[in-house]
N, CA, C and O of each residue as an XYZ file, in Angstrom:
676
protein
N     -19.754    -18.983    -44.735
C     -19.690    -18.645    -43.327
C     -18.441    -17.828    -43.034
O     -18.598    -16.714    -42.532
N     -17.245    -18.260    -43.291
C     -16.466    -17.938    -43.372
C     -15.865    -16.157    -43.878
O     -15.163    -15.374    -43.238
N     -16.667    -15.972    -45.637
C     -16.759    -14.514    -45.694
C     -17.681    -13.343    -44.980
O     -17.697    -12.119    -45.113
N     -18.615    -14.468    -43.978
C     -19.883    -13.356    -43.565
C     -18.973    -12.948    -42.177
O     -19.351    -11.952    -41.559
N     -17.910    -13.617    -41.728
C     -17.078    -13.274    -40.470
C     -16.307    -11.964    -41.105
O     -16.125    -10.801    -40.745
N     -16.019    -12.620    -42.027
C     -14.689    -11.661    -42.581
C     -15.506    -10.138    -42.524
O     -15.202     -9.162    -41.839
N     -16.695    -10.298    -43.528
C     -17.851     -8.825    -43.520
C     -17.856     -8.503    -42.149
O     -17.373     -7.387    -41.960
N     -18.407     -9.357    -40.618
C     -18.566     -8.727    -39.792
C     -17.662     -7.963    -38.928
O     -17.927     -6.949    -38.283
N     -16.149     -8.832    -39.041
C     -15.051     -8.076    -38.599
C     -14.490     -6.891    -39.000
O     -13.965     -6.076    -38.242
N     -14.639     -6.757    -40.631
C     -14.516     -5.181    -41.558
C     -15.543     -4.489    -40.615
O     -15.183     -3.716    -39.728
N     -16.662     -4.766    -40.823
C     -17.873     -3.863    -40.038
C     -17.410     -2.920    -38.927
O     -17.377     -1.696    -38.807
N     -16.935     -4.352    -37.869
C     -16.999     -4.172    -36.464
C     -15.433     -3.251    -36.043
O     -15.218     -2.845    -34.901
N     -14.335     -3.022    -37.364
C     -13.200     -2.370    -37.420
C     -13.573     -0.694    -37.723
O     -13.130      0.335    -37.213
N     -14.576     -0.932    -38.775
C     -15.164      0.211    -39.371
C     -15.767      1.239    -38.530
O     -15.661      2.448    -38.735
N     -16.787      0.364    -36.996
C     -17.274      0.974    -36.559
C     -16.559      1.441    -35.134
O     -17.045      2.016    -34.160
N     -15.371      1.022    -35.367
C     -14.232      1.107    -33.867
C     -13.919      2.318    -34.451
O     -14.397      3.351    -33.982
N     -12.726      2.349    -36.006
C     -12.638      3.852    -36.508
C     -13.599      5.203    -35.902
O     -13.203      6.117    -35.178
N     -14.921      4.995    -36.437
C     -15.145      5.629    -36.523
C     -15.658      6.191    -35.125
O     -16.129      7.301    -34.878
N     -15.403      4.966    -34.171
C     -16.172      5.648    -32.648
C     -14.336      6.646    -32.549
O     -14.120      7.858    -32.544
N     -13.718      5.897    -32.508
C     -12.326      6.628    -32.405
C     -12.025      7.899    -32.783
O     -11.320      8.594    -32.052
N     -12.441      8.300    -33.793
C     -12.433      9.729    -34.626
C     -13.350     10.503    -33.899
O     -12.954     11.511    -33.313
N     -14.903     10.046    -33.854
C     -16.215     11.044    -32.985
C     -15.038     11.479    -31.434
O     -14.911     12.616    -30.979
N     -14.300     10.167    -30.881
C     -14.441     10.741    -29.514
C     -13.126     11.414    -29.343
O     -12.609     11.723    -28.270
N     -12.421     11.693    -31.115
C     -10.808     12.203    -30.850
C      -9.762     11.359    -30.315
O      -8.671     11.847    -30.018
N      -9.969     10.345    -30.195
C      -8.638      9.367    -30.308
C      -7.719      9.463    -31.175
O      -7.678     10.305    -32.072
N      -6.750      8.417    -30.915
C      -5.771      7.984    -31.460
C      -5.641      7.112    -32.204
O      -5.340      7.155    -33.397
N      -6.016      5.624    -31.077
C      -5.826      4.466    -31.272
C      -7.306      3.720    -31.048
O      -8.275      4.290    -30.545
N      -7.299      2.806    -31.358
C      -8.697      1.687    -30.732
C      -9.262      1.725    -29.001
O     -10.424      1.693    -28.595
N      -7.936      1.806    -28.183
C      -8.212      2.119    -26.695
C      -8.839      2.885    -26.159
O      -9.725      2.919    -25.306
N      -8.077      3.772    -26.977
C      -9.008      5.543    -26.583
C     -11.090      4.973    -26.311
O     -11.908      5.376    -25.484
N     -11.157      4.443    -26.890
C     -12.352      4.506    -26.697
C     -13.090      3.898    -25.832
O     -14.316      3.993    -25.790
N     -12.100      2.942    -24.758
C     -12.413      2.260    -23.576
C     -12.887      2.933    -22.825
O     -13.831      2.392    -22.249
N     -12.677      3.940    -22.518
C     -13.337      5.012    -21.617
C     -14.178      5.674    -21.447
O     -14.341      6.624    -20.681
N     -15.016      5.031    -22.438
C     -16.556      5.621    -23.225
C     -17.690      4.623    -23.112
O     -18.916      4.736    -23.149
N     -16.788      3.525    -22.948
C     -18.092      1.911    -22.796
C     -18.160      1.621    -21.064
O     -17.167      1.866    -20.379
N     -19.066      1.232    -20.623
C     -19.048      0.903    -19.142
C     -19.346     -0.387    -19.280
O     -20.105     -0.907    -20.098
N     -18.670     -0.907    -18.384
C     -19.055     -2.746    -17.758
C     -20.222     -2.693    -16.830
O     -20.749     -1.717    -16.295
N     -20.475     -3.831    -16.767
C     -21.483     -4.151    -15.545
C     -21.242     -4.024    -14.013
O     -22.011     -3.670    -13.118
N     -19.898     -4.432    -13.981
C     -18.929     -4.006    -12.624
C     -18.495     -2.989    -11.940
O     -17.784     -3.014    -10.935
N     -19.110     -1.718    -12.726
C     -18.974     -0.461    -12.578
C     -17.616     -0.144    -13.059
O     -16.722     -0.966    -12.856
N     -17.286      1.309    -13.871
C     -16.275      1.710    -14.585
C     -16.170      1.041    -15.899
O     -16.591     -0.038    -16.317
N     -15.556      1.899    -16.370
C     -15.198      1.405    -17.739
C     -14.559      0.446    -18.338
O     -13.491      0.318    -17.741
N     -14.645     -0.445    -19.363
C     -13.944     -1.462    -19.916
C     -12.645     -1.550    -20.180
O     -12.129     -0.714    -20.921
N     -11.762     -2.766    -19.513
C     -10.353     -2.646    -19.647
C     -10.300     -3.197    -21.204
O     -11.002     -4.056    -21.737
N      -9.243     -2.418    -21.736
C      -8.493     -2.698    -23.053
C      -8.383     -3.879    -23.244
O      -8.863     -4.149    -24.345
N      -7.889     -4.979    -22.602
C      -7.856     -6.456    -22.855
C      -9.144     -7.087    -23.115
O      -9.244     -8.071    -23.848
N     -10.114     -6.546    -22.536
C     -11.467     -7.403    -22.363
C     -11.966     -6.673    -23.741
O     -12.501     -7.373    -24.601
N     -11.839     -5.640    -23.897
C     -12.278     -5.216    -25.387
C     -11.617     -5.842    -26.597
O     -12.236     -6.020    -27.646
N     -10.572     -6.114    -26.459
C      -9.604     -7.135    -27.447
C     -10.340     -8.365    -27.915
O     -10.524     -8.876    -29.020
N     -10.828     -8.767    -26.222
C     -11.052     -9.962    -25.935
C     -12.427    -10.229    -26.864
O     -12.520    -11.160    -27.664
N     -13.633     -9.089    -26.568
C     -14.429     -9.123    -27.330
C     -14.831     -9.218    -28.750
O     -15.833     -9.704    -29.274
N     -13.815     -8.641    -29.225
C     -13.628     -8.614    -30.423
C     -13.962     -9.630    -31.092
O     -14.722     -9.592    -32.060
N     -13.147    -11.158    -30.404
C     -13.243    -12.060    -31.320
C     -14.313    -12.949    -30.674
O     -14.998    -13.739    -31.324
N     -14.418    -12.751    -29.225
C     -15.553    -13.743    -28.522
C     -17.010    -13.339    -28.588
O     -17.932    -14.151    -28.511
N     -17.143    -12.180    -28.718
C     -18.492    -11.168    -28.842
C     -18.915    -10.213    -29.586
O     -19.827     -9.435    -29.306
N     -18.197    -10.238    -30.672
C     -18.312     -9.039    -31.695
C     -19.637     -8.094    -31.406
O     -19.620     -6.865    -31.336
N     -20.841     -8.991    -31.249
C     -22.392     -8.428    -31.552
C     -22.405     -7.681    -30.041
O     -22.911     -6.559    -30.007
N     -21.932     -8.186    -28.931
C     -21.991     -7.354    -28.385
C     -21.347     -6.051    -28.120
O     -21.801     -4.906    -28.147
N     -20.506     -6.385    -27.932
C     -19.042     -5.072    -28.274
C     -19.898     -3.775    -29.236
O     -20.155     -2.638    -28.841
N     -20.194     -4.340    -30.496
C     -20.720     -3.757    -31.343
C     -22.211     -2.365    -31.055
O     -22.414     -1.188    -31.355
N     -22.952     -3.532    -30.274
C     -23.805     -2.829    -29.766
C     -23.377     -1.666    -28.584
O     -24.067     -0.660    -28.421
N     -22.448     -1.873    -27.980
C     -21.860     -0.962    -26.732
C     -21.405      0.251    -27.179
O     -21.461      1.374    -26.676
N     -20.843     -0.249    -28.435
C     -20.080      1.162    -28.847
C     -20.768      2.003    -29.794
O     -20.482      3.172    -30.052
N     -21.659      1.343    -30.268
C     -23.173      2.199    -31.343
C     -23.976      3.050    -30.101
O     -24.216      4.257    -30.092
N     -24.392      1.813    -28.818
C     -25.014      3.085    -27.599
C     -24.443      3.976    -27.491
O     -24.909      4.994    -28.002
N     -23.222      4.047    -26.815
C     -22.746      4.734    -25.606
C     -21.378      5.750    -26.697
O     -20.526      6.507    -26.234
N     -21.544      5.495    -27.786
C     -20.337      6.564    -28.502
C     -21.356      6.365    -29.554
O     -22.485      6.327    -29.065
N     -21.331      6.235    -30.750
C     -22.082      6.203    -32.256
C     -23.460      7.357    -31.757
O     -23.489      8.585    -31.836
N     -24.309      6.572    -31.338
C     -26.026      7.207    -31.295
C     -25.729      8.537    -30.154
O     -26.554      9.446    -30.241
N     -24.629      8.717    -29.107
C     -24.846      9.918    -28.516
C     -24.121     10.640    -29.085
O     -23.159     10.645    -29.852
N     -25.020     11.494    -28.356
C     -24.772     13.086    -28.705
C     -23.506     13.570    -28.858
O     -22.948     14.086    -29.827
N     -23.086     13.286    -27.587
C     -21.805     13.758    -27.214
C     -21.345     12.703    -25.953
O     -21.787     12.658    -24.805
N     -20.434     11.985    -26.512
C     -20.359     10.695    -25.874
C     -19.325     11.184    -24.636
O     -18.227     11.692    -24.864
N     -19.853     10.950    -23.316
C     -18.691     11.075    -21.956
C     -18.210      9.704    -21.357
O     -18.846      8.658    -21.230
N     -17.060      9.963    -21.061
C     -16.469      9.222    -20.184
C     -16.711      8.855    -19.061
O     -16.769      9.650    -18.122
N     -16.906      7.531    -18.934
C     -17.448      6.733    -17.868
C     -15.942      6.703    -16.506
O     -14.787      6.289    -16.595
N     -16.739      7.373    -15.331
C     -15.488      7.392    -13.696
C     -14.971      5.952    -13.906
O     -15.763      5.143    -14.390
N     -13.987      5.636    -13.658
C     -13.217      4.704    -13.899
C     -13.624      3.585    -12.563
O     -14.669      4.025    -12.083
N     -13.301      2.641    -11.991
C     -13.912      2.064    -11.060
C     -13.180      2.144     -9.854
O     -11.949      2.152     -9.817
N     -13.910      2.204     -8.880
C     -13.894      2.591     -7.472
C     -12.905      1.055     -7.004
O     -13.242     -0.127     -7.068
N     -11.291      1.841     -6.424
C     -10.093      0.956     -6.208
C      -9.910      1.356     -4.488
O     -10.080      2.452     -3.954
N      -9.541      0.164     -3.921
C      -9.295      0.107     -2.482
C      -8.474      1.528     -2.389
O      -8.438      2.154     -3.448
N      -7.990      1.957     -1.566
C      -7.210      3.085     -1.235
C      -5.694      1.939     -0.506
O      -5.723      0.884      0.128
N      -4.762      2.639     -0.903
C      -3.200      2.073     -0.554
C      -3.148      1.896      0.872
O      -3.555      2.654      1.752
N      -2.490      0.593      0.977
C      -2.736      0.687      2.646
C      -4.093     -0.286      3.497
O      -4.026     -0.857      4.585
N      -5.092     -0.210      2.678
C      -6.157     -0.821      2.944
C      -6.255     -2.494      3.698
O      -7.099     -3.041      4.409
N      -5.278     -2.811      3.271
C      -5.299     -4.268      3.702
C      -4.047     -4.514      5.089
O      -3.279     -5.468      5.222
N      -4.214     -3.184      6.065
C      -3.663     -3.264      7.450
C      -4.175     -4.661      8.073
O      -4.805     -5.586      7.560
N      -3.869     -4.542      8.855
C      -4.536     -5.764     10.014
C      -4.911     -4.312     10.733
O      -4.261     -3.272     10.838
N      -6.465     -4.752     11.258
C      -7.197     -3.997     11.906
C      -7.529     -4.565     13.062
O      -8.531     -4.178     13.664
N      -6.794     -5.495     13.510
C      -6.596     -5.908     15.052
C      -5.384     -5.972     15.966
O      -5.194     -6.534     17.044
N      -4.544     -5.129     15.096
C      -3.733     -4.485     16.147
C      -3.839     -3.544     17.075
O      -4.274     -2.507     16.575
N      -3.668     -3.474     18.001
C      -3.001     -1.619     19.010
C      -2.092     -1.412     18.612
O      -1.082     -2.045     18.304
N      -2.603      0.106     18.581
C      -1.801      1.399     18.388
C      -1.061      2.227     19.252
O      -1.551      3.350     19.366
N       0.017      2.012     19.927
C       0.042      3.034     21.334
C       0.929      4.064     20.806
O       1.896      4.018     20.045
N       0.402      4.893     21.349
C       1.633      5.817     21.453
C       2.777      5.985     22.115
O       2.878      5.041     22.899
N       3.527      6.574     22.186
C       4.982      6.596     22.693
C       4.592      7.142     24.106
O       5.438      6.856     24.953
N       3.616      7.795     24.533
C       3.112      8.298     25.542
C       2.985      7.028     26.555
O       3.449      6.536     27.583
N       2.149      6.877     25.659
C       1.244      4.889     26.286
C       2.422      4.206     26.772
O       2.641      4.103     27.979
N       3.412      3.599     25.629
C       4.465      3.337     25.715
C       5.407      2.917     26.989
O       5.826      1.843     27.420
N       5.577      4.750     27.511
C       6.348      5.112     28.221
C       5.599      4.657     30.010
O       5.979      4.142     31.061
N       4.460      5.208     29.465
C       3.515      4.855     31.016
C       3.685      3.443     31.060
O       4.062      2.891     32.094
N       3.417      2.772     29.937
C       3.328      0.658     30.420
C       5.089      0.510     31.013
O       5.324     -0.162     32.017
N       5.811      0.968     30.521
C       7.452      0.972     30.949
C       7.687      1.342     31.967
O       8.691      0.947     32.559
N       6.731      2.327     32.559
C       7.047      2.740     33.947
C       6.739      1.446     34.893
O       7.475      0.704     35.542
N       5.118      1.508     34.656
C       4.605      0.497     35.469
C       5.396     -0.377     35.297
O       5.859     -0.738     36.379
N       6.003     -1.193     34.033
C       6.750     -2.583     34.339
C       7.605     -2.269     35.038
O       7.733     -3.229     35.798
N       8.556     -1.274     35.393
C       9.419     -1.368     36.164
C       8.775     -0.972     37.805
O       9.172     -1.686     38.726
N       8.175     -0.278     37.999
C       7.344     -0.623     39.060
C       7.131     -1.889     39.546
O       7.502     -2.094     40.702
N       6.633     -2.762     38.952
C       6.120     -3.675     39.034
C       7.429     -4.903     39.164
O       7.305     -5.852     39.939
N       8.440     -4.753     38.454
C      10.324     -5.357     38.378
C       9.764     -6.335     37.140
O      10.574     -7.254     37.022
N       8.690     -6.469     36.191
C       8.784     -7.209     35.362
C       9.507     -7.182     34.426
O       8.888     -7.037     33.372
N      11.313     -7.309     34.254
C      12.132     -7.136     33.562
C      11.712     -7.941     32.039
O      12.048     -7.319     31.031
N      11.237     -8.835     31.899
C      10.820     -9.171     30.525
C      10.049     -7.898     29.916
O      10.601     -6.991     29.293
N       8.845     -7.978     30.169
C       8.101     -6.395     29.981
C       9.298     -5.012     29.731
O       8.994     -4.271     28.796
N      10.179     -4.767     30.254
C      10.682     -3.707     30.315
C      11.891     -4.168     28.799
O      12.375     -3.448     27.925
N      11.992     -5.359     29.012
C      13.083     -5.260     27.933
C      12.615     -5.389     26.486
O      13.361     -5.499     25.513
N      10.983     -5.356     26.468
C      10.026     -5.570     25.481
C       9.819     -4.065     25.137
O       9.937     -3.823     23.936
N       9.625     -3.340     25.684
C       9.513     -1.735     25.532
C       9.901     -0.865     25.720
O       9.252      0.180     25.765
N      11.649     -1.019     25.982
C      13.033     -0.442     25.844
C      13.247     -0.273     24.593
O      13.502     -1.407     24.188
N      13.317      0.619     23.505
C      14.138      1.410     22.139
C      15.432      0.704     22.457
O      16.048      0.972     23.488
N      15.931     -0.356     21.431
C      17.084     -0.619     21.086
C      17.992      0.313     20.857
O      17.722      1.058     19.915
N      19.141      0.540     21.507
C      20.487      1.517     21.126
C      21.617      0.671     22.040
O      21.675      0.117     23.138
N      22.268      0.866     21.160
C      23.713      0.260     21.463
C      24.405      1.020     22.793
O      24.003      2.115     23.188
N      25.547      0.251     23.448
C      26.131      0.914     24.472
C      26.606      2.125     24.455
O      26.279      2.900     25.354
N      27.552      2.566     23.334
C      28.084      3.434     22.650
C      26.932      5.191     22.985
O      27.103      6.084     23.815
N      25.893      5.024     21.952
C      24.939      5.627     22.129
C      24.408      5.910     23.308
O      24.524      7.117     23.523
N      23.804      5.271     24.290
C      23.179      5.346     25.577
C      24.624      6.073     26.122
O      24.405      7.264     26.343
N      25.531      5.830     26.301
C      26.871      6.521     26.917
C      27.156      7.659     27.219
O      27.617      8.210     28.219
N      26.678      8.100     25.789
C      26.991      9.492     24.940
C      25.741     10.484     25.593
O      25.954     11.533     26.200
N      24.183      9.803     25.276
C      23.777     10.679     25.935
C      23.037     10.670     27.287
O      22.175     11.443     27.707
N      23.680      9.445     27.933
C      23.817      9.348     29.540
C      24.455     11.057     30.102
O      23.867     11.937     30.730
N      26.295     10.987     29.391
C      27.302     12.146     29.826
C      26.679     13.247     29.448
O      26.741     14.024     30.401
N      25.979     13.842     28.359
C      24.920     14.768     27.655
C      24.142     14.892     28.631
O      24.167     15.979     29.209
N      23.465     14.120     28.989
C      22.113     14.768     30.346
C      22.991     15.262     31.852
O      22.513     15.916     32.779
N      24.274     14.766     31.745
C      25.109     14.788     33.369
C      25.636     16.304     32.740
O      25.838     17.211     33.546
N      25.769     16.453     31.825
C      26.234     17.841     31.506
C      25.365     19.063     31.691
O      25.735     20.198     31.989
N      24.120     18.614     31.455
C      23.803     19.754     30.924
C      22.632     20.090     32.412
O      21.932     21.088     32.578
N      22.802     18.523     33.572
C      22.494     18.983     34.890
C      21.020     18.175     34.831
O      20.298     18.239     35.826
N      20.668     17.559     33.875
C      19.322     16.851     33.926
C      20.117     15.207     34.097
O      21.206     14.693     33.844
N      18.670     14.782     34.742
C      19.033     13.694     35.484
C      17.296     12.671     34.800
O      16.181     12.578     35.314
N      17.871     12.098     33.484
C      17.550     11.454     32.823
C      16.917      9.468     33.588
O      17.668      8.541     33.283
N      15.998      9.214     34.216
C      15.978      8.015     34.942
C      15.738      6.952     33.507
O      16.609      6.083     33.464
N      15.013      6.900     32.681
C      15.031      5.901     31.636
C      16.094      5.650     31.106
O      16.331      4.496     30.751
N      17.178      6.859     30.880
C      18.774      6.808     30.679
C      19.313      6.013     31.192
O      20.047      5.194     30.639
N      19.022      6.092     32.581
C      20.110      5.183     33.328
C      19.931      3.617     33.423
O      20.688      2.666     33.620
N      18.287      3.822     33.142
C      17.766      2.212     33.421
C      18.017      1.704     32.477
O      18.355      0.521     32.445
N      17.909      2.557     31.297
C      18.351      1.395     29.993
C      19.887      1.328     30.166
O      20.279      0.298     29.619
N      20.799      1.948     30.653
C      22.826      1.870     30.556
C      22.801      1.108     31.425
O      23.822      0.420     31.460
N      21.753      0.794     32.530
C      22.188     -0.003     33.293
C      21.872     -2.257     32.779
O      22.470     -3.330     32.863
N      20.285     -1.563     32.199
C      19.828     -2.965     31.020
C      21.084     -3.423     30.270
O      21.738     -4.453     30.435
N      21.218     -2.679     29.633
C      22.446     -2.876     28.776
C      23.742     -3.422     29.080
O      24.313     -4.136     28.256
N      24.436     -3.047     30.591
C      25.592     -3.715     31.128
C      25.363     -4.697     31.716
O      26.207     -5.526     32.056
N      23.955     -4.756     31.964
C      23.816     -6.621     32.941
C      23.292     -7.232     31.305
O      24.179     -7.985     30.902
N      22.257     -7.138     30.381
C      22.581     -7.860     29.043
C      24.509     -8.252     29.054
O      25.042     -9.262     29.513
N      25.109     -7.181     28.453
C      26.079     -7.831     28.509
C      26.924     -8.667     29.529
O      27.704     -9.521     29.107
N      26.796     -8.462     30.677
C      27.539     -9.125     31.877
C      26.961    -10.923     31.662
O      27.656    -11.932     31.784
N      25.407    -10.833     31.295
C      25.431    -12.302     31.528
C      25.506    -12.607     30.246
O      25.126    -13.777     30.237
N      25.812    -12.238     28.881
C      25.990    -12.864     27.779
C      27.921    -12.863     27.784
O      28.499    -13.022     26.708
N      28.473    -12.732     28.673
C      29.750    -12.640     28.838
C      30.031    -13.688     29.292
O      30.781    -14.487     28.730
N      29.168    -13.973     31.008
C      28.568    -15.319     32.058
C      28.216    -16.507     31.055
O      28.019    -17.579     31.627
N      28.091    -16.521     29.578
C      27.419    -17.465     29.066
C      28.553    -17.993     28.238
O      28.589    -19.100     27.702
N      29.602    -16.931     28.196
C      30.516    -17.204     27.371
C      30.618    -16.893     25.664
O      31.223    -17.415     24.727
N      29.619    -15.678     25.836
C      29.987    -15.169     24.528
C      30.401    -13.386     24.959
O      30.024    -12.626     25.852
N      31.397    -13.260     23.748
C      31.946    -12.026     24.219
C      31.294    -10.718     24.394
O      30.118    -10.698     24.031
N      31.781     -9.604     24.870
C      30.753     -8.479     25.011
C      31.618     -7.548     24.251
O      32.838     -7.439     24.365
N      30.660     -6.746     23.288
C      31.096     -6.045     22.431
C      31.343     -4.578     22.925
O      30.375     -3.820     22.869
N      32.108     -4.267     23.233
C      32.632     -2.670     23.781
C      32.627     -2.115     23.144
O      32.949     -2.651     22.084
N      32.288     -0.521     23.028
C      32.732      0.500     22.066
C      34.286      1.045     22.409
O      34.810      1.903     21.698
């Protein structure tokens, strides 16, 4: 029993060579790309390893079809992979900065300061300062400017009121 393994593994080496050489390989792998799975695309290298010792007869037969007996043996499209990105959450909104700006209006319309401090662009005092004096310069009269320099000095006034310090530039 024992030497008829040994015969079938010479065989089943013999007939890897030689699919390897027909399809211009290199190595034993090369020729993964020539056998197709049931799963669509071609057989990964491990599972052909794998066969080797778990399935010889079949393996055997795959590579006599689909490389040995053809003609001119082609390469099987490799298998159809999610595209990057694919696994978003598809129950979010999307707004735009447009959108954005309109819900920001209305909240302040409306004085719902939670809302407004939800869809205010974080920038430090420093920043807002700079181009608060930038719009007074140049004669434009910026209103989201002011509402956020003004957000910003009552944030700090009552985190001051609370007894933690306020960070000045």
């Amino acid at each position: 029993m024992a030497t008829q393994e040994k015969q079938d593994t010479k065989q089943l080496e013999a007939l890897i060579n030689h699919a390897v050489k027909k399809v211009g390989g290199k190595k034993e792998n090369d020729i993964c790309r020539y056998l197709p799975i049931g799963t669509g695309g071609y057989i990964h290298h491990f599972t052909m390893r794998k066969m080797k010792t778990e399935n010889p007869e079949q393996l055997q037969s795959m590579i006599t079809k689909h490389i040995i007996n053809a003609d001119r043996p082609s390469t099987v499209p490799p298998k159809p992979r999610a595209a990057r990105g694919s696994r978003k959450r598809r129950d979010q909104l999307l707004f735009t900065k447009h959108d954005i700006e309109k819900m920001l209006s209305m909240a302040r319309q409306a004085g719902d300061k939670e809302m407004i401090r939800k869809l205010t662009p974080r920038k430090d005092l420093r920043t807002i300062k700079r181009e608060l004096i930038a719009s007074i310069r140049h004669g434009k009269i910026e209103q989201e400017l002011w509402h956020s320099y003004v957000e910003t000095i009552s944030a700090q006034a009552s985190l001051s009121a609370n007894g933690v310090p306020a960070l000045t530039p």
